[in-house]
C-alpha positions in Angstrom: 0.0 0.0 0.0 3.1 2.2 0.1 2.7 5.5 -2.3 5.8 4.5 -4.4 4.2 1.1 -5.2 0.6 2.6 -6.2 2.7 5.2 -8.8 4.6 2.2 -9.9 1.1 0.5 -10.4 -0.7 3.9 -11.9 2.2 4.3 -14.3 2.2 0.7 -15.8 -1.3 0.0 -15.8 -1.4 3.4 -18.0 1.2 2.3 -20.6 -0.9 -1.2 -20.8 -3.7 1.1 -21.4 -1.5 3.3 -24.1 -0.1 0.1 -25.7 -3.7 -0.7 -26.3 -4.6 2.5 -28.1 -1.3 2.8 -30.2 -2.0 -1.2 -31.4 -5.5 0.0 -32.8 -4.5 3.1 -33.7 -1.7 1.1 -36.0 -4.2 -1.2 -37.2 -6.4 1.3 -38.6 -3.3 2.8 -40.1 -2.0 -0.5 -41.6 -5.2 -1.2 -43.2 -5.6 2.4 -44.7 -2.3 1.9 -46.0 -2.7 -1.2 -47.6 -5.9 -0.3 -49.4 -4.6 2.5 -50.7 -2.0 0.5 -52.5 -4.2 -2.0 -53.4 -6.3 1.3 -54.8 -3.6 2.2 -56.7 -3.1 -1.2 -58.1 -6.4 -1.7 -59.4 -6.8 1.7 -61.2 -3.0 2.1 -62.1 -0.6 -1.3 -62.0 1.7 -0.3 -63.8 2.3 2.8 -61.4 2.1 0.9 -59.2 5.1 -1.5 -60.0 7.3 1.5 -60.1 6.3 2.4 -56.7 7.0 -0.8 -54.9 11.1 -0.9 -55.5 11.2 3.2 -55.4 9.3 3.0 -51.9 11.2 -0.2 -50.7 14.4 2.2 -51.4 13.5 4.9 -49.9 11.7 2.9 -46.4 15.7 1.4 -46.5 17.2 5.2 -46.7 14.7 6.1 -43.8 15.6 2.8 -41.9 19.5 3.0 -41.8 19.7 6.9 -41.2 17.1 7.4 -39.0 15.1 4.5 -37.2 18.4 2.2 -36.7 16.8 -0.9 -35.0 13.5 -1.1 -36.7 14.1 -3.2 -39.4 12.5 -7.1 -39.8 9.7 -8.1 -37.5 10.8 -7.0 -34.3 9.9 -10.2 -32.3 13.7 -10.8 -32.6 14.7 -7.6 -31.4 12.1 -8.1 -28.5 13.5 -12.0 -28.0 17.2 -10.2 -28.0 16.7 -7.5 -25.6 15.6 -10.2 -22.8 18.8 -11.6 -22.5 21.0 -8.2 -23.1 22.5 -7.5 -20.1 23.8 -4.0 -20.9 20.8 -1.3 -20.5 22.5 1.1 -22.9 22.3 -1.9 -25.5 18.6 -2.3 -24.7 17.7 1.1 -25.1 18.8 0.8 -29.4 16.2 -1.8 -29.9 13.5 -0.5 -27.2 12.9 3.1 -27.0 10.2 5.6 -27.6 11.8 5.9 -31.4 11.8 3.2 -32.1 8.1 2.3 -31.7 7.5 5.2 -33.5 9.4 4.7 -36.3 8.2 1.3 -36.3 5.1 2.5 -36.7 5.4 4.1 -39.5 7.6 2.8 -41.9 5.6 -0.5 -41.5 2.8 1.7 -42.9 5.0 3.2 -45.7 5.6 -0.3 -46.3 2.5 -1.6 -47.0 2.0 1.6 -49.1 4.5 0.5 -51.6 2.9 -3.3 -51.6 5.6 -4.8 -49.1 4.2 -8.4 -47.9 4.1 -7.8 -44.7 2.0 -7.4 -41.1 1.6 -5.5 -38.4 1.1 -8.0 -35.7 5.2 -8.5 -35.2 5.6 -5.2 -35.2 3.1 -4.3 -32.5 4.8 -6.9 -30.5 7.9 -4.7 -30.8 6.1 -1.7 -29.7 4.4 -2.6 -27.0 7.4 -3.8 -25.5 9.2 -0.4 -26.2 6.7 1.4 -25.0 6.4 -0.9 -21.6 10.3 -0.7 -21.1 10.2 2.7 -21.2 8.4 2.7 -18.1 11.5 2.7 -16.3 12.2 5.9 -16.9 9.8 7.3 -14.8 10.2 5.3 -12.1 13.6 3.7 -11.4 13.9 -0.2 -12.0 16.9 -1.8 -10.9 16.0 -5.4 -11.0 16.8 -7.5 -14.2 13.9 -9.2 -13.6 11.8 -6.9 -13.6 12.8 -5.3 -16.2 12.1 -8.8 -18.6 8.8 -8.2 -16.9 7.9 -5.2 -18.6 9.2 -6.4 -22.4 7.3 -9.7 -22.0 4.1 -7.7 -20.8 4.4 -5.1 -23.0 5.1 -8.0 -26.1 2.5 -9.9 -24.9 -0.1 -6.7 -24.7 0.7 -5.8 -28.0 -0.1 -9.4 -29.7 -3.5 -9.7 -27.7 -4.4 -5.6 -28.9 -3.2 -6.2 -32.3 -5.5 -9.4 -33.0 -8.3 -9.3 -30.3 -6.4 -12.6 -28.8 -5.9 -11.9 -25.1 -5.7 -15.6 -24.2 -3.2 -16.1 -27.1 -1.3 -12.7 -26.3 -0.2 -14.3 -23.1 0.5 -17.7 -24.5 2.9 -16.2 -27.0 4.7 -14.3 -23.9 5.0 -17.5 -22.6 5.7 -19.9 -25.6 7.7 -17.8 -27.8 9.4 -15.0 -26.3 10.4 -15.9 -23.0 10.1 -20.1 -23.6 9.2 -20.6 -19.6 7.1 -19.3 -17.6 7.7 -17.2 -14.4 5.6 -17.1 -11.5 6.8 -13.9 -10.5 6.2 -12.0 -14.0 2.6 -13.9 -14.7 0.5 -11.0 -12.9 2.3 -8.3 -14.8 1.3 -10.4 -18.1 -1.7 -10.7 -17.4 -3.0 -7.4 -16.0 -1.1 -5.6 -19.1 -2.8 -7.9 -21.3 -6.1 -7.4 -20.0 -5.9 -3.4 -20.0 -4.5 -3.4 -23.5 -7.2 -5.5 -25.2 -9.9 -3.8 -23.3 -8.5 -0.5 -25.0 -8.1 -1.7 -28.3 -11.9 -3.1 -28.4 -13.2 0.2 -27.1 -11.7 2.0 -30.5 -12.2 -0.6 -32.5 -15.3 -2.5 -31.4 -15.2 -6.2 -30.4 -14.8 -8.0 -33.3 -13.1 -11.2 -34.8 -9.9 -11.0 -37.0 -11.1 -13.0 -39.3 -14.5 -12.8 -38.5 -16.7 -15.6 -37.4 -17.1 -19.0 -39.0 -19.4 -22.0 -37.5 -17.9 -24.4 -39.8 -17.4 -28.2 -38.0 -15.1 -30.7 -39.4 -16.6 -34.6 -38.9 -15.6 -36.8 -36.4 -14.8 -39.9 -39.3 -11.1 -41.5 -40.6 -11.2 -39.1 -43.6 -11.4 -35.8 -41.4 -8.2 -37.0 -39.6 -6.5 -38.0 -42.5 -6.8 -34.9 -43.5 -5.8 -33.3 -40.4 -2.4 -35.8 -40.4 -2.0 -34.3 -44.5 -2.7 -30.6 -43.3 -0.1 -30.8 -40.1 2.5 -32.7 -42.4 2.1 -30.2 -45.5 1.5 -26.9 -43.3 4.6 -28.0 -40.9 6.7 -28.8 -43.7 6.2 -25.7 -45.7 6.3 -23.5 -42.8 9.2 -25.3 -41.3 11.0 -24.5 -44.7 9.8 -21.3 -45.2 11.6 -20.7 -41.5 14.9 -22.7 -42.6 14.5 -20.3 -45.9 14.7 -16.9 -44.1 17.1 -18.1 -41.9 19.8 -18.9 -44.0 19.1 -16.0 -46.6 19.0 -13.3 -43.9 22.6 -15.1 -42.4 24.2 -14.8 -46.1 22.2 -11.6 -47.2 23.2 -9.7 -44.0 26.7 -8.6 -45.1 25.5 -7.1 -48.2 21.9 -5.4 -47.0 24.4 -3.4 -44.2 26.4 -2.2 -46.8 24.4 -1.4 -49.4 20.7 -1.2 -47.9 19.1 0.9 -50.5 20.1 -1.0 -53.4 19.3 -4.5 -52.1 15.8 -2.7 -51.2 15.4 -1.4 -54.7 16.2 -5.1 -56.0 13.6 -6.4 -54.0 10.8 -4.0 -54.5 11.6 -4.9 -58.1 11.1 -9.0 -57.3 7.8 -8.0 -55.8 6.4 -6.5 -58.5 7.3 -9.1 -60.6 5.5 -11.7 -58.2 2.4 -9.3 -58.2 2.4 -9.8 -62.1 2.3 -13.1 -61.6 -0.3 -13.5 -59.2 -3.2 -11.1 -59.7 -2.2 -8.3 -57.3 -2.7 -10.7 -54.2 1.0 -11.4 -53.3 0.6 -7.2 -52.2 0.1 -6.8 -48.7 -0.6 -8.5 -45.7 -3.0 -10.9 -47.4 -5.4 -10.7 -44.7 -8.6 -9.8 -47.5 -7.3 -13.4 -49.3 -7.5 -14.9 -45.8 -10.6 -13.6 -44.8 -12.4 -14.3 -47.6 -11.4 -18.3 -47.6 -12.0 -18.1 -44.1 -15.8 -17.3 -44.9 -16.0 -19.1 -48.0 -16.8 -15.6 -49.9 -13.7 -15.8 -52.3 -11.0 -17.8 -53.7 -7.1 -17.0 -54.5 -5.8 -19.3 -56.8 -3.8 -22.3 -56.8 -0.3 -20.8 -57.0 -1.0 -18.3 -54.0 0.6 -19.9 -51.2 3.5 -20.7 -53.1 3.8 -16.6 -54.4 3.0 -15.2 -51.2 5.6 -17.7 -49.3 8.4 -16.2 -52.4 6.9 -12.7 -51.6 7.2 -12.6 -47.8 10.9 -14.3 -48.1 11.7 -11.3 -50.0 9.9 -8.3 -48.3 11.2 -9.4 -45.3 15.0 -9.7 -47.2 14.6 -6.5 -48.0 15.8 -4.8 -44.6 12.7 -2.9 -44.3 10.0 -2.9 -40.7 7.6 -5.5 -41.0 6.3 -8.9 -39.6 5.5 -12.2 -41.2 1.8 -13.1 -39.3 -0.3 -12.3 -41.4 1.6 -13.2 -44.3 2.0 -16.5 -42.8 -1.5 -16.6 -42.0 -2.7 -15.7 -45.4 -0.5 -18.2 -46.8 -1.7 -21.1 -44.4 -5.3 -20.0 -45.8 -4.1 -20.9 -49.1 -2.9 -23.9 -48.5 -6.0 -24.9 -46.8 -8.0 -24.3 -50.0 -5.7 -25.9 -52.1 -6.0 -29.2 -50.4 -9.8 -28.7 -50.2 -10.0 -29.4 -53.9 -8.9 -32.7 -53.1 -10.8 -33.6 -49.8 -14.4 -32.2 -52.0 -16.3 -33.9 -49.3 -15.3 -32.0 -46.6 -16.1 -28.1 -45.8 -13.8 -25.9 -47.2 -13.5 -23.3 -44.9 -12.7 -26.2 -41.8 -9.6 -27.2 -44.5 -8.5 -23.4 -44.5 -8.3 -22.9 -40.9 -6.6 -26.1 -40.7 -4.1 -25.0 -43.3 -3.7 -21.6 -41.4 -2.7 -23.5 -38.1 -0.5 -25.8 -39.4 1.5 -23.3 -41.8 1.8 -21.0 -38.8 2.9 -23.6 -36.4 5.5 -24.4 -38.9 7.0 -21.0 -39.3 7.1 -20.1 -35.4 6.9 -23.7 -33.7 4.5 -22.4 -31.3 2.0 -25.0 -31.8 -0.3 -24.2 -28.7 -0.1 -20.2 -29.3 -0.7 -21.3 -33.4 -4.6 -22.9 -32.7 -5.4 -20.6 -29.7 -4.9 -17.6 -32.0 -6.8 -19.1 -34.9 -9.5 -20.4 -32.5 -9.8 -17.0 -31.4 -9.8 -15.0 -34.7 -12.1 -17.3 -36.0 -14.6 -17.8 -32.9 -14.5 -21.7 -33.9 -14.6 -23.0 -30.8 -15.8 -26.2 -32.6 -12.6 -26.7 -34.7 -10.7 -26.7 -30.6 -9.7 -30.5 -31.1 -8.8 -30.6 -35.1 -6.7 -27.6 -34.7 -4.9 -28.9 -31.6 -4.3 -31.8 -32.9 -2.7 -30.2 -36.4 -0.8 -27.6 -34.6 1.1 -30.8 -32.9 1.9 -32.3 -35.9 2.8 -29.6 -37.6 5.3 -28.9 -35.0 7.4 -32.3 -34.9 7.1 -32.0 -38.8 8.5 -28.2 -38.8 11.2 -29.3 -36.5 13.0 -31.9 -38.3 13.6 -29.5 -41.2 14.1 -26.0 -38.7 15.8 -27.3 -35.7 16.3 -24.1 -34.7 12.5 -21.3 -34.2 12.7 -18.9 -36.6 12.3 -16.1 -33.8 14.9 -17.4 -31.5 17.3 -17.5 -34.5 16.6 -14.2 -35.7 17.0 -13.2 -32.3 20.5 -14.8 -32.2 22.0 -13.7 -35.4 20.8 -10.2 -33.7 22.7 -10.2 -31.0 25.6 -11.7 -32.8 25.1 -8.8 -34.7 25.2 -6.0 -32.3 28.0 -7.3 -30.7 30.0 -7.2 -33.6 29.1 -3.4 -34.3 30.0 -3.0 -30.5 33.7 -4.0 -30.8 34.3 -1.5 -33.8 
């Protein structure tokens, strides 16, 4: 009940609160951003293939001379800053500017036609924007501070897909990998605050809307949930391996010459966009949604050009996550298998295919069907999904020993540490 305690409390539970505000008020920006590209495309493609390497180019520019720190997801950068031990070394990856400039070059992004989401990134700003708490009132324990980035992570995942239950799981699963007795109130109360915020701007809603499609309890509907975790975790375990070893080789070459790499990429995108329609563009979450409620269709070669598209946006140096691109892509997957399960519903093979592709890629097979479960509202699908996310795991991990994020995380710090002894 001491006075220092209660402003410790008032301050935190009002960054929760501001963490929830800033994820909505992103969202709203993200989506304005990539409709207006998507705008331009339809009324001007070929404009609008000039703009994607020109804009990639220039986000790069912005990147290296002003928001140092900002590039990729972000996850990795949260993942990093957990086990930093230096505060000054923190601070370049968590700060005010950063979330900022996260912000909005992850916009500017998805205004050129970058393949990208906003979900990783909100990750990254919550968790600036809860570290920063420290500044107001002085923190000295470690522990605490890996308090406040796994709250402010895990507050920024719930807010940025209405997924409260899953925005602590992911704290839990993915960025910390154990759980903490001592941390789990924080989680939860900045969790709770956040979401509660980002539902009063935005209304409470479902990502992906709601679907009541069931899948039968008979041997072909788990044969197809064994195909959908061993294709899902296979292509999402080597879409993982994929961006692993290219951003390890790539790395040298993007810090010397960011622009032009950029500029080489924007130009691999709009050749992909050719390719596909327009629907490699983006974040992929109108594709999604619309196989999600069976009110659309993307094509065959979808997944595949949106996997190639999100390998290179991401390549490219620039802010950005990979979960809704990885979503969009699992959605694809889904449908393509449903042309050869005809007698099962459609939509129950697309969230299948989005579970198990997104398991693949993060290896969080537990946060992976919470989060679809909850974007969905198919609490019907709990079982089928559980048990795909599983497989999709032990299939992921035989070709990605190594999670994506906790690799990313670790060529990061090898990384920085590098830059620190020059």
């Amino acid at each position: 009940m001491s006075l220092n305690t209660w402003k410790l409390r008032l301050i935190f539970w009002g960054t929760a609160i501001i963490i929830g505000a800033t994820a909505a008020l992103f969202a709203i920006a993200s989506s304005f951003s990539d409709g207006l590209y998507h705008r331009l495309y339809d009324n001007s493609p070929a404009l609008a293939y000039i703009l994607t390497p020109v804009g990639l180019a220039f986000i790069a520019w912005l990147t290296k001379h002003f928001f140092k720190g900002t590039e990729g997801s972000g996850i990795p950068q949260a993942i990093a800053a957990l086990s930093m031990k230096d505060s000054a070394l923190r601070a370049t990856v968590l700060s005010i500017r950063i979330a900022i400039g996260k912000i909005v070059l992850t916009c500017l992004g998805l205004m050129c036609g970058a393949s990208i989401g906003r979900e990783g990134p909100t990750v990254h700003v919550g968790a600036s924007l809860m570290y920063s708490v420290r500044h107001y009132f002085p923190l000295r324990s470690r522990d605490m501070h890996r308090a406040l980035i796994l709250a402010g992570g895990a507050a920024g995942i719930s807010a940025a897909f209405n997924t409260p239950l899953a925005g602590i799981l992911f704290a839990i699963e993915e960025m910390s990998r154990k759980f903490e007795e001592k941390t789990s109130g924080v989680l939860i109360i900045a969790v709770v605050l956040a979401g509660v915020t980002a539902v009063a701007f935005l209304g409470d809603y479902t990502y992906f809307g709601s679907s009541s499609t069931q899948l039968p309890y008979t041997p072909l509907a788990w044969l197809v949930v064994i195909v959908c975790g061993v294709v899902g975790g296979l292509s999402g375990g080597l879409f993982s391996q994929t961006l692993i070893y290219s951003t390890r080789r790539i790395a040298p070459v993007v810090r010397r010459y960011p622009v032009s790499i950029a500029f080489t990429c924007g130009l691999l995108l709009s050749l992909l966009g050719m390719l596909s329609g327009g629907h490699t563009y983006g974040t992929g979450y109108e594709e999604a949604k619309h196989l999600v409620t069976g009110s659309g269709e993307a094509g065959l070669a979808f997944p595949l050009l949106k996997m190639l598209a999100t390998v290179i946006s991401y390549l490219s140096g620039i802010p950005g996550g990979i979960f809704a691109p990885s979503l969009s892509v699992g959605a694809g997957l889904g449908a393509d298998l449903a042309a050869l399960f005809t007698s099962l519903p459609m939509q129950a093979l697309v969230m299948l295919g989005m579970v198990s592709y997104f398991t693949g890629v993060v290896q969080t097979p537990i946060t992976a069907f919470v989060i679809v479960m909850e974007m969905t509202d198919s609490s019907s699908m709990m079982l089928p999904l559980m048990a795909t996310a599983l497989i999709a795991k032990s299939v992921s991990h035989l070709v990605c020993p190594r999670p994506i994020y906790q690799a990313l995380a670790d060529a990061y710090m090898a990384k920085t540490a590098v830059e620190k002894t020059k």
